[in-house]
SEKESE-90654 format. One record per residue: x, y, z of N, C-alpha, C in turn; residue in one letter. Coordinates in steps of 0.1 Angstrom, whole numbers, padded with zeros to 4 digits, always signed. Layout:
REM SEKESE-90654
XYZXYZXYZA/...
This chain:
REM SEKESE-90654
+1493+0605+0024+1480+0603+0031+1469+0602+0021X/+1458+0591+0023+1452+0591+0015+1439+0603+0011X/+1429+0606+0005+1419+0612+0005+1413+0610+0018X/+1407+0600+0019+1397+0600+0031+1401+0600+0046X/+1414+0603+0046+1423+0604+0058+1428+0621+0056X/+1425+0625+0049+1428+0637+0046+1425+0650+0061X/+1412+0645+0067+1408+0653+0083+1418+0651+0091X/+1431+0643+0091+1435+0638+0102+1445+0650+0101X/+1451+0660+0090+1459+0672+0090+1451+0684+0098X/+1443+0687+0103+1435+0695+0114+1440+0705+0107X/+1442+0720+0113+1439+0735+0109+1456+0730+0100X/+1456+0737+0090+1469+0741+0084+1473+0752+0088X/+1487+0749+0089+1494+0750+0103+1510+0753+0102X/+1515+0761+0103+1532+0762+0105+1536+0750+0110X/+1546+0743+0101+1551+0732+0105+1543+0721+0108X/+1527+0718+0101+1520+0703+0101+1526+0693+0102X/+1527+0682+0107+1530+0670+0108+1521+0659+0094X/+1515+0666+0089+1503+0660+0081+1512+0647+0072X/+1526+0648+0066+1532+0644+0059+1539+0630+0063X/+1544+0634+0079+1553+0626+0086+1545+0617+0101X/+1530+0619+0099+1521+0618+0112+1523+0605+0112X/+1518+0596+0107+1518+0585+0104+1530+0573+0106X/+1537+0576+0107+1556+0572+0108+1557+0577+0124X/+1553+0587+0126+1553+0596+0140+1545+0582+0149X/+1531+0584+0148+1523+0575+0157+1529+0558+0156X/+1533+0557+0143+1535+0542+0145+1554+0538+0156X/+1559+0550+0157+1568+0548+0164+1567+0548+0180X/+1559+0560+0184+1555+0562+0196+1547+0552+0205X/+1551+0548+0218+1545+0539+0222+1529+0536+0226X/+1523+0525+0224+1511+0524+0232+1510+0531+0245X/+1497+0536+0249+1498+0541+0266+1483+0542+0267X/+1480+0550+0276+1466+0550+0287+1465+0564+0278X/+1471+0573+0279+1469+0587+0278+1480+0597+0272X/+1477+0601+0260+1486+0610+0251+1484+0620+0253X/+1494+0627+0250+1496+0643+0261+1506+0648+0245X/+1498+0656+0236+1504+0662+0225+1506+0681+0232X/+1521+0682+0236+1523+0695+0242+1519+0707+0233X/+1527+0706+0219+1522+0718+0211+1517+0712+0200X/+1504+0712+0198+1495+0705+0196+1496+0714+0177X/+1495+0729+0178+1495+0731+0166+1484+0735+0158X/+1480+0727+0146+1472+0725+0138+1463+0711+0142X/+1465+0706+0154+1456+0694+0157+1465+0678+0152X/+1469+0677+0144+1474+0669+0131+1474+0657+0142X/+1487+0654+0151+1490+0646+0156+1479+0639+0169X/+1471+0650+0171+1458+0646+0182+1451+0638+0171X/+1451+0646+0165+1436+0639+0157+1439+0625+0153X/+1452+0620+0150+1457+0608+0145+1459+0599+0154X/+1465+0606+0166+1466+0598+0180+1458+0593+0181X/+1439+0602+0186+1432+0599+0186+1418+0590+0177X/+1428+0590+0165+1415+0578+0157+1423+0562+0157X/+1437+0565+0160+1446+0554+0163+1443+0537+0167X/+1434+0541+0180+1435+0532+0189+1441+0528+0200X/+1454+0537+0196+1463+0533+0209+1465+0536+0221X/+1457+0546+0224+1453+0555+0233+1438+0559+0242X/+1438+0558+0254+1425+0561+0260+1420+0571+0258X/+1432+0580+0260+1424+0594+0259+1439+0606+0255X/+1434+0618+0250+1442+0625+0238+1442+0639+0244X/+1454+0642+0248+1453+0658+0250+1460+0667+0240X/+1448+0673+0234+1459+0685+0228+1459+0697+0230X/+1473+0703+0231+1471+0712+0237+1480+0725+0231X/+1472+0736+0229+1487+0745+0225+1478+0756+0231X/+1489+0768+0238+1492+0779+0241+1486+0789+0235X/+1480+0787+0221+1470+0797+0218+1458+0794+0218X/+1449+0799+0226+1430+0792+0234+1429+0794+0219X/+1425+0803+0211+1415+0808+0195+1418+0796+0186X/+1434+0789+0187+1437+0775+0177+1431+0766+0181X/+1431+0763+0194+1425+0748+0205+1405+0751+0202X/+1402+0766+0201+1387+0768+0202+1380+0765+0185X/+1392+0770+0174+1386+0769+0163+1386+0754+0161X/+1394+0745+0164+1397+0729+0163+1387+0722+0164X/+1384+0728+0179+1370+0718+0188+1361+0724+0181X/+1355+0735+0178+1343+0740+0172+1343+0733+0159X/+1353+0734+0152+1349+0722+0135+1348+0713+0143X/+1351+0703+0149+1345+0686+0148+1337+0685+0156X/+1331+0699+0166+1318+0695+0176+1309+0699+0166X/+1311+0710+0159+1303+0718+0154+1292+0730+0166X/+1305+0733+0173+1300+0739+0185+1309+0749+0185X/+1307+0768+0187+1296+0770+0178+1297+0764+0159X/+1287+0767+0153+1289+0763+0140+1296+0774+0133X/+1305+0771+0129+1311+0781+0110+1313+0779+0103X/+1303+0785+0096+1295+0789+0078+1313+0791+0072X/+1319+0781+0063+1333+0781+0056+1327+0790+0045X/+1318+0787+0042+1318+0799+0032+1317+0813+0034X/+1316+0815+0042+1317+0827+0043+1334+0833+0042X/+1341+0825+0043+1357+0828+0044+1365+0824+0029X/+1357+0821+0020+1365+0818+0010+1370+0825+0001X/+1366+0838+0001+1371+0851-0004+1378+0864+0005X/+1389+0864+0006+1399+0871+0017+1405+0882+0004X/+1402+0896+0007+1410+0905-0004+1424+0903+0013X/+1434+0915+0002+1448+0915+0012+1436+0924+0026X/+1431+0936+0019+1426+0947+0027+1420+0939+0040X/+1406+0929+0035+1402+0921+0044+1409+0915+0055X/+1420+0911+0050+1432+0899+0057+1437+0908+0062X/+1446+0922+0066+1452+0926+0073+1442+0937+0084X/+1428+0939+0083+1420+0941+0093+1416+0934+0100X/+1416+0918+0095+1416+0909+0109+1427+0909+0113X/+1438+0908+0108+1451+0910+0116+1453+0920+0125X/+1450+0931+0120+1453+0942+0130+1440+0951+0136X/+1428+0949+0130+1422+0958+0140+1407+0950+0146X/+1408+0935+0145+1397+0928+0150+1403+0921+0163X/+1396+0921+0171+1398+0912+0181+1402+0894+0180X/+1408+0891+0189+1411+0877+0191+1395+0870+0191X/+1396+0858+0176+1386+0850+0179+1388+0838+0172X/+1380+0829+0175+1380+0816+0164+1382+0822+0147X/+1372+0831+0144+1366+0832+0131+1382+0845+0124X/+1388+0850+0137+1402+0858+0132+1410+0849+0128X/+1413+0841+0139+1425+0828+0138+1418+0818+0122X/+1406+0817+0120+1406+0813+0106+1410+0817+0098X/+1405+0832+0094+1410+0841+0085+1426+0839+0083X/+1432+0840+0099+1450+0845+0095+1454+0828+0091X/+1449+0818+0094+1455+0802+0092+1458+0805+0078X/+1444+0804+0069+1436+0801+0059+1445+0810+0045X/+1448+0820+0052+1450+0828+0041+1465+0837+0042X/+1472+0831+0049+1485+0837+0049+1491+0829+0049X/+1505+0839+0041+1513+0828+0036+1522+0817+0040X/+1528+0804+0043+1524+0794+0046+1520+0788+0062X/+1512+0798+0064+1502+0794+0078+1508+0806+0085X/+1518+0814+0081+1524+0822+0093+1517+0833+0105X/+1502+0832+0098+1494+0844+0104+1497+0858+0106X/+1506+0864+0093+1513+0873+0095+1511+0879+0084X/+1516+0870+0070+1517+0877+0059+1509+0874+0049X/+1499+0886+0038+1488+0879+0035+1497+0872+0021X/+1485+0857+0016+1487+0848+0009+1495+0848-0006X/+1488+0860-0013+1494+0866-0026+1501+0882-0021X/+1510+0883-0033+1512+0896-0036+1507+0909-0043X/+1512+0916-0043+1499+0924-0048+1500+0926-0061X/+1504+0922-0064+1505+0922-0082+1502+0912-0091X/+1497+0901-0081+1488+0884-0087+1479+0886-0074X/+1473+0893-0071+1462+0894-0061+1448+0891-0067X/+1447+0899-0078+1436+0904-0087+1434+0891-0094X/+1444+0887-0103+1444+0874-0108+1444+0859-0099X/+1453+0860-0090+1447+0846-0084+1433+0846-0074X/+1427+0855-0070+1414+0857-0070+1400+0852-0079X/+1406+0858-0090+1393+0858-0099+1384+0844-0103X/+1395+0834-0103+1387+0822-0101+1379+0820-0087X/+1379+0820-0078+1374+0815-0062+1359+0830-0065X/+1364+0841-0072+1352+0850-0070+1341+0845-0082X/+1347+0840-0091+1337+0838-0103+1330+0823-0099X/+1336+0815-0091+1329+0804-0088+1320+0807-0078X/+1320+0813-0070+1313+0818-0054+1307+0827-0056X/+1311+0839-0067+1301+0849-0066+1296+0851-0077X/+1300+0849-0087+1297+0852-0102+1296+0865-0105X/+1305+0876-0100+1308+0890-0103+1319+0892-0107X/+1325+0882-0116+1340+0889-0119+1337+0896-0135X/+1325+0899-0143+1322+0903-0156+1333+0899-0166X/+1336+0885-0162+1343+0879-0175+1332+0865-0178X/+1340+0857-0187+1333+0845-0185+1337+0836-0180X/+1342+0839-0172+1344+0829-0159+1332+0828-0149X/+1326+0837-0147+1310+0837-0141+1304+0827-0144X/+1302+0822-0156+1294+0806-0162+1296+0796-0146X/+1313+0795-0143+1314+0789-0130+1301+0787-0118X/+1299+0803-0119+1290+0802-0106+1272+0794-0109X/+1273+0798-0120+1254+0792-0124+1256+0778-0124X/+1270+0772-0129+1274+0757-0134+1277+0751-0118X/+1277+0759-0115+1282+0751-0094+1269+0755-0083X/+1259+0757-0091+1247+0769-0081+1243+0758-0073X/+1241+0748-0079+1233+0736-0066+1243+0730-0058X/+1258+0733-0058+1267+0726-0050+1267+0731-0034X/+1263+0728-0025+1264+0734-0013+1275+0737-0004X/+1281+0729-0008+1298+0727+0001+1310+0732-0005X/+1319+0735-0003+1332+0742-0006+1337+0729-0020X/+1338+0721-0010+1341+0703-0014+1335+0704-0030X/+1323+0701-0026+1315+0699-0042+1316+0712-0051X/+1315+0726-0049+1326+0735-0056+1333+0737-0068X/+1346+0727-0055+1358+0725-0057+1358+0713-0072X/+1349+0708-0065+1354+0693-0079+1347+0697-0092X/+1331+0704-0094+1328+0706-0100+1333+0720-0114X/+1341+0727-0103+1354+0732-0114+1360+0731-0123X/+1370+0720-0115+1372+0711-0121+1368+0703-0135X/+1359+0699-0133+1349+0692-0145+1342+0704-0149X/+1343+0714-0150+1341+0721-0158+1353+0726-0168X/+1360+0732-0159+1374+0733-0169+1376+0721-0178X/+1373+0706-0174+1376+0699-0182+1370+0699-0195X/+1356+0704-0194+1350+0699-0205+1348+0715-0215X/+1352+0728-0210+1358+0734-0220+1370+0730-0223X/+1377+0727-0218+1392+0725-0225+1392+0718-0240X/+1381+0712-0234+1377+0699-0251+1372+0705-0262X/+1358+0712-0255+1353+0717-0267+1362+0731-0274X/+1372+0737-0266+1382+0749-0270+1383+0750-0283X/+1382+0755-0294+1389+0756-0306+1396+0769-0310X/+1394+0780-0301+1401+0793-0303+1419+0798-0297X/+1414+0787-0288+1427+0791-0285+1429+0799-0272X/+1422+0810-0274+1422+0821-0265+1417+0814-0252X/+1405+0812-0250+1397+0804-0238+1411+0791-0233X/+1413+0785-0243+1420+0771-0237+1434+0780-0229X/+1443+0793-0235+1448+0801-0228+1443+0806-0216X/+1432+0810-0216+1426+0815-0202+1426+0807-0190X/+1421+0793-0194+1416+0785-0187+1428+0775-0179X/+1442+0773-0188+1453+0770-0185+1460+0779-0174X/+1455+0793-0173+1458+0804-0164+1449+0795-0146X/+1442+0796-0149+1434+0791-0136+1434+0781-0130X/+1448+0771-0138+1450+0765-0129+1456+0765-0114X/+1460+0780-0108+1466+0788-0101+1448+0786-0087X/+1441+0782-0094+1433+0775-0084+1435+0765-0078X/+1441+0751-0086+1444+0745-0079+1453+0743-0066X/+1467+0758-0066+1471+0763-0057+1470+0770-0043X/+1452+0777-0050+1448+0781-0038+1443+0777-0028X/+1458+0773-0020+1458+0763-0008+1444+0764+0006X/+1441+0776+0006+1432+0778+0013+1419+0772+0009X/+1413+0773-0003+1406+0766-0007+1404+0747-0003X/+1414+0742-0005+1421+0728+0002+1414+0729+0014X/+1425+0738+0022+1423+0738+0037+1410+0740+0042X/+1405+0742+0031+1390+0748+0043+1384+0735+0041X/+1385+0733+0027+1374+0716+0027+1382+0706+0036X/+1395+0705+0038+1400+0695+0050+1390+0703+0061X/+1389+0716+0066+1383+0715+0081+1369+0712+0077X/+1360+0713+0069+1348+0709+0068+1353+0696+0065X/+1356+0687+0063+1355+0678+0066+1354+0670+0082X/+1362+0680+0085+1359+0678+0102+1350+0675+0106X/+1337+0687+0100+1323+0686+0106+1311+0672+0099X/+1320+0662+0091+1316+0652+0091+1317+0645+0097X/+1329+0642+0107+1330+0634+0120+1323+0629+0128X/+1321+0618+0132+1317+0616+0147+1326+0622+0160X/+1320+0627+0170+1331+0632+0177+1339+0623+0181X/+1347+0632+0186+1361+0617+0191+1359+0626+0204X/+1357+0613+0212+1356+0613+0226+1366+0614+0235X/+1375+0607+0226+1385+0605+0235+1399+0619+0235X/+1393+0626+0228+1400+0643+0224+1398+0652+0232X/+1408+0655+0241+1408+0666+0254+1410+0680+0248X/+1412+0693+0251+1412+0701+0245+1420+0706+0254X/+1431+0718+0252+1437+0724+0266+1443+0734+0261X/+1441+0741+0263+1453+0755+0257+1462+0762+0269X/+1472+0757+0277+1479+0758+0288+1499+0762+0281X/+1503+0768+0290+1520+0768+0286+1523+0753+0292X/+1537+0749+0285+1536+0736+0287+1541+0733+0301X/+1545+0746+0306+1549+0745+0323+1537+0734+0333X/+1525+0743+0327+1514+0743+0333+1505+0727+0328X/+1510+0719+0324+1509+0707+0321+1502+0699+0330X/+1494+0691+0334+1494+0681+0344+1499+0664+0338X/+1511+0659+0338+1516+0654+0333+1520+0641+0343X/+1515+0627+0339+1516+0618+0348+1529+0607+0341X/+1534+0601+0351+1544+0591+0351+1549+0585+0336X/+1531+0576+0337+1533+0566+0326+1523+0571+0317X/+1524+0586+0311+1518+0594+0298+1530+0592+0289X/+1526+0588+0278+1526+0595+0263+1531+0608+0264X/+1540+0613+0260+1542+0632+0261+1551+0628+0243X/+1546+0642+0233+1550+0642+0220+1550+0658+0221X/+1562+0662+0214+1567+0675+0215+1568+0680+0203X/+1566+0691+0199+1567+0696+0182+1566+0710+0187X/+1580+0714+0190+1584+0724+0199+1593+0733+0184X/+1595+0746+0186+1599+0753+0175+1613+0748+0177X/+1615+0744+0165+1630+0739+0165+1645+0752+0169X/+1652+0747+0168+1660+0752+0171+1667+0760+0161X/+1670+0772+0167+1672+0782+0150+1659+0788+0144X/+1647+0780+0149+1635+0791+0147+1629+0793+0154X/+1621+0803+0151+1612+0811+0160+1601+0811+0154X/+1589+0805+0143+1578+0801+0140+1568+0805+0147X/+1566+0799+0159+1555+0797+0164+1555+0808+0180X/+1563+0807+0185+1560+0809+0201+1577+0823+0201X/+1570+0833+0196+1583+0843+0203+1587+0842+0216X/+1600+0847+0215+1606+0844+0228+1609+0831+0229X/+1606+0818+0225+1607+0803+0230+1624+0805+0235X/+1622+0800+0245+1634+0799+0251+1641+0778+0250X/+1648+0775+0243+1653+0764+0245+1658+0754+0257X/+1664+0764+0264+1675+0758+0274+1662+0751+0285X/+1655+0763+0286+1644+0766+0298+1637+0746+0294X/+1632+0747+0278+1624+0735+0273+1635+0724+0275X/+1644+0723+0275+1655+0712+0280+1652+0708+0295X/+1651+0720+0299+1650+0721+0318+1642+0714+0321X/+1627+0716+0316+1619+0711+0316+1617+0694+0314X/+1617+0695+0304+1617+0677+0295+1627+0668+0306X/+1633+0671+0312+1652+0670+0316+1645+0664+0333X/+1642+0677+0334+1636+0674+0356+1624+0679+0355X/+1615+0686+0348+1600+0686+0355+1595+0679+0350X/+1593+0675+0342+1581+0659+0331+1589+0653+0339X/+1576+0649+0346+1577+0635+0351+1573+0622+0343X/+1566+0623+0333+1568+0614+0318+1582+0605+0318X/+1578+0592+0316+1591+0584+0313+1592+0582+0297X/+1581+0587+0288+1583+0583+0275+1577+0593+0272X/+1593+0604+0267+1591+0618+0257+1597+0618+0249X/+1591+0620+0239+1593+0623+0226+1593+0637+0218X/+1603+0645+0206+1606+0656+0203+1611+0656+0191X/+1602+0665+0181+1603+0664+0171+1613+0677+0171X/+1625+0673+0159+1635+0687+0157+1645+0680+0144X/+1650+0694+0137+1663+0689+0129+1673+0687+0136X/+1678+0689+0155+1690+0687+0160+1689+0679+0171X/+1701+0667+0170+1696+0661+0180+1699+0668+0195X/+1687+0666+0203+1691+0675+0216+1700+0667+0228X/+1705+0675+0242+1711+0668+0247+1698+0658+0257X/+1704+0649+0261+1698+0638+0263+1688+0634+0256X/+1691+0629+0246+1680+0621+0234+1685+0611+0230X/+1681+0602+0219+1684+0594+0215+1676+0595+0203X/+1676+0598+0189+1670+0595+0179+1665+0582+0181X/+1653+0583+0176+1640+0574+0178+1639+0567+0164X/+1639+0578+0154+1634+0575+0138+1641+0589+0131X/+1643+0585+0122+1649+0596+0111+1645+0599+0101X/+1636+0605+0096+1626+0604+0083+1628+0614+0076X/+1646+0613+0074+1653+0618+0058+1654+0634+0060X/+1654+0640+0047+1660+0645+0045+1641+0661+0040X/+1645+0668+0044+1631+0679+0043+1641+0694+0036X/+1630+0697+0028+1636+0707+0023+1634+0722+0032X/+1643+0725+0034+1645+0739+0039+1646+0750+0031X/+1635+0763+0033+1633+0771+0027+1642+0786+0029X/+1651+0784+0033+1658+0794+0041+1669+0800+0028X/+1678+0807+0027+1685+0809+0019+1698+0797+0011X/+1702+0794+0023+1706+0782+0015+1707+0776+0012X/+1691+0770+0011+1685+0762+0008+1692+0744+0011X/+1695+0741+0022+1702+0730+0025+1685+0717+0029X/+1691+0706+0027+1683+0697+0033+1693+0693+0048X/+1682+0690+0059+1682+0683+0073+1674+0670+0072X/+1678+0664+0083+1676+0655+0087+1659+0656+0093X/+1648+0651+0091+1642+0657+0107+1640+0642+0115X/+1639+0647+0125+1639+0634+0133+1630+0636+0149X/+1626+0623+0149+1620+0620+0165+1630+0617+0173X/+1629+0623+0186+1642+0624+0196+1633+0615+0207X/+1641+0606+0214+1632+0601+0227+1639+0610+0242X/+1635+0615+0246+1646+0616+0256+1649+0610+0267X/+1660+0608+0266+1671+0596+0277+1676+0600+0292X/+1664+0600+0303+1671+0604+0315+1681+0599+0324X/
């Protein structure tokens, strides 16, 4: 995906599409009206929706705080200050988890900064906590009493996360040059553990959002997918927890989501993203081989399923 297409990966997300979106939409048919069931991190709305192929774009997932933080970046309704979130200790991150209430600005915190999107577990360990920190605090706050602080007076006119981010960068570059000790060019080779901190990324993908024009044609809905209003000749795309996991929606019952897709969608063109082909499908597209993080570390297939009534 290029740079400037970079907004179309929406909140990072357990299981983004951000990689495979593209291949996704160009297979799915033209229609009046896209109906994205678990919508996620946005990824596939947002792409649907700058597409063209479509009048109008529902996305929708089961948690209201994902669908509210989505719409709020690209309306900028209400507004939220990213900076304010760019520094998450573990302590911070597990009191939104557990003793703040459900909100947009919680569901940021847990996306943003756990580990990979799970909203469960915070992002480092505690024993590289302190260290992969120190850069994001010396750029943003200039209180880490090393010299890494220079960061913050060298980025003071930068306003955005974005500009920050790059001017970092060009800074690390241009000590690396002048380095003759040794020590510093060691220090500075340590921080590249910035360029990892994925949250950092993520946040400038959602501000980026708030560069947008709105897209009009972007429905918002946070419903179970029972509760769907689902017509004939819609578009329906599914990115349902696959089978063998439980990611996203405890309890997901499979058979029930078969039952469904099977006799209640009334949709003649559904589509399901999974590593297994389900019963009545038809692989649609097969786009190889994805690495699985699990113990065995095996590659699957993943694929778009059409389903064949």
């Amino acid at each position: 995906m290029k740079v400037k297409d970079k907004w179309k990966r929406g909140l990072p997300y357990v299981g983004n599409k951000g990689q495979k979106v593209e291949q996704i939409m160009d297979t799915l048919p033209d229609g009046t009206r896209f109906v994205d069931v678990f919508g996620g991190g946005g990824c596939v709305s947002l792409t649907a929706a700058s597409s063209g192929k479509y009048e109008e774009v529902i996305y929708n997932d089961i948690r209201k705080t994902v669908v509210e933080l989505l719409c709020s970046l690209i309306n900028d309704k209400p507004h939220i200050n990213l900076m304010d979130y760019v520094y998450i200790t573990r302590e911070q991150f597990f009191d939104w988890r557990d003793n703040q209430p459900d909100s947009i600005e919680r569901t940021l915190v847990l996306l943003c900064w756990s580990f990979s999107n799970d909203q469960r577990c915070y992002l480092f360990g505690k024993n590289i906590e302190k260290e992969k920190l120190m850069a994001t605090r010396a750029l943003f706050y200039g209180n880490t009493g090393t010299e890494f602080d220079q960061l913050y007076s060298y980025s003071l006119g930068a306003d955005t996360i974005s500009e920050k981010y790059r001017l970092f960068h060009k800074w690390r570059r241009e000590q690396m040059s002048i380095d003759s000790r040794g020590d510093l060019l060691q220090r500075l080779q340590q921080l590249q553990q910035l360029e990892r901190l994925q949250q950092l990324e993520r946040l400038q993908q959602l501000e980026r959002l708030q560069q947008l024009e709105r897209l009009e044609q972007l429905k918002y809905s946070s419903k179970d997918y029972h509760e769907l209003d689902i017509n004939t000749d819609d578009v329906v795309y599914c990115d349902p927890p696959y089978v063998g996991t439980q990611y996203r929606y405890d309890g997901f019952d499979n058979e029930t989501f078969e039952n469904w897709y099977l006799h209640e969608c009334p949709a003649k063109e559904i589509y399901i993203s999974e590593y297994t082909k389900l019963p009545h499908t038809e692989v649609a597209f097969n786009f190889g081989k994805k690495l699985n993080f699990a113990a065995t570390r095996t590659r699957k297939d993943e694929l778009l399923l059409k389903v064949i009534k």
